[in-house]
C-alpha positions, 0 to 999 in steps of 0.5 A: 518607659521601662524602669531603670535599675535605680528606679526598681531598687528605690521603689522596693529598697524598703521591702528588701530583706536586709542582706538584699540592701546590702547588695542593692546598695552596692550595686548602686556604689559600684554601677561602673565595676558591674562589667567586672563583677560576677555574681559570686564577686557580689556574694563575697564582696556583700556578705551574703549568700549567691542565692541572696544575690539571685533572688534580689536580681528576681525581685528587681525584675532581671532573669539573671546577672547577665540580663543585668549587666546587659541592663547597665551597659544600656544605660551608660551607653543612654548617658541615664543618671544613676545616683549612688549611695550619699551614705558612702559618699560621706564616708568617703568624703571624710577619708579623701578618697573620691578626690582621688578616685575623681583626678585618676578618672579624669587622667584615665579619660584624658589618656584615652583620648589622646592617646587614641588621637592621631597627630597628623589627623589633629593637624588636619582637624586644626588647618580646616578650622583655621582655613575655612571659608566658614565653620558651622559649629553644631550641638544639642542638649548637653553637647549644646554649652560645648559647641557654644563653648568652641564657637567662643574660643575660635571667633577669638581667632578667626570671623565667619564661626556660626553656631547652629541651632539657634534658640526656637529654630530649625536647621535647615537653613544653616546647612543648605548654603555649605560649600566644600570650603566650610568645615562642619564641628558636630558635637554628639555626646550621648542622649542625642536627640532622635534627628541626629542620624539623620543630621549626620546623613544630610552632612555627609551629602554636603560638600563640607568636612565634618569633624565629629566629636562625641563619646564611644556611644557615637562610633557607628556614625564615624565612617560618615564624616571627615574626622572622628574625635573619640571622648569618653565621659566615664565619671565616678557617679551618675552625671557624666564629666565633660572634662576631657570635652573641654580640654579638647575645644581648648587644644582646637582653638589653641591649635587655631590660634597658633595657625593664624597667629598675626591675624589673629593677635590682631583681632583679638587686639580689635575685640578688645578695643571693642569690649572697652568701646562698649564698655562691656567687661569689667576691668580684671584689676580693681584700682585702688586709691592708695592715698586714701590707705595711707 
């Protein structure tokens, strides 16, 4: 596999002249504004010279800025890590800064989703969850916790919620029995494995709606399945935030919950006989021997 542009800096980082740290630094800070920057940019915002800027990206291996902002992009699209400058991080730590720079991304990508989020598509999305003989909720690698996550929250609400795939097995047997009565959740958030087109393809054939939820990376697989919920993940820093992810599960299984509201206080009123049955959670207040404190 060829070596990202994290990998490249870090290999040669020590053999770079100093102005060409300069700029190898601030392209890792700033990862997410390459798109915006241009090579005179960089040259400006480093302090060095155009021909530095050049130079280095002949270094790195990349005929020109263009080859590395084509580069960037692929790798943001892939979801790859890359892990910006701790020196700076620190500096911005003490100013308070990333906590800012933090809520207002968080606001941007919550923004985006909902706002591109049709009302009458969502009240669909909810009635085929509340409604369905069955829901079949799917995901993988990081999409995994999330699709465990919703699982958790709609059972609350509503019995026959499955979560495929099980530890160590396939997933055949989970699609074979769907009817156009079942409703289908497939989380696929990037680094999808390379059977996920194929699993859309096989959903598509069946009987059942899909509701696909996943980043802008999972656009193409959109016309497939019954409803697209877009999430983006854009984070300050390496590791993509699944926030507005969980914000949405929350909107879903509240919307579920509302949909069904006597059956399902009455459940949830019988799981929690259940947990004091088996004795399975602790109580959320501790008692406290008064007496004893006088």
């Amino acid at each position: 596999m060829t070596p990202h542009i994290g990998q490249r800096i870090a290999a040669q980082f020590d053999a770079l002249s100093a102005q060409e740290q300069r700029v190898a630094s601030f392209i890792l800070d700033h990862f997410d504004d390459l798109a915006v920057y241009s090579a005179a940019d960089l040259a400006r915002l480093t302090g060095v010279s155009k021909s530095t800027v050049s130079r280095l990206f002949k270094r790195l291996g990349f005929e020109s800025y263009r080859t590395v902002k084509t580069h960037a992009r692929q790798l943001r699209n892939l979801g790859v890590p890359l892990v910006i400058d701790a020196h700076a991080m620190e500096e911005e730590s003490e100013s308070g800064a990333p906590f800012q720079r933090h809520l207002q991304r968080e606001q941007e990508n919550l923004q985006r989703c909902l706002g591109n989020l049709d009302h009458h598509d969502f009240a669909a999305m909810v009635d085929a969850l509340a409604g369905a003989q069955q829901v079949l909720v799917v995901g993988f690698r990081n999409s995994y916790p999330l699709a465990l996550h919703l699982r958790q929250q709609l059972v609350q609400a509503r019995g026959q919620v499955r979560l495929a795939p099980q530890p160590n097995q396939s997933l055949a047997e989970e699609l074979v029995d769907l009817t156009e009565h079942d409703t289908v959740v497939l989380f696929g958030f990037r680094r999808r494995p390379s059977a996920f087109a194929a699993l859309v393809a096989a959903l598509e054939r069946s009987p059942a709606k899909v509701l696909l939820i996943a980043d802008p990376t999972a656009s193409p697989f959109a016309s497939q399945v019954t409803w697209w919920l877009e999430v983006p993940l854009e984070s300050l820093s390496a590791f993509d935030s699944y926030a507005t992810a969980n914000s949405v599960i929350c909107l879903l299984a509240n919307g579920v919950l509302h949909q069904r509201l006597a059956d399902g206080r009455e459940r949830i009123s019988a799981i929690g006989d259940q947990y004091a049955e088996l004795n399975e959670l602790a109580s959320p207040i501790m008692s406290v021997d008064w007496d004893a404190h006088q």
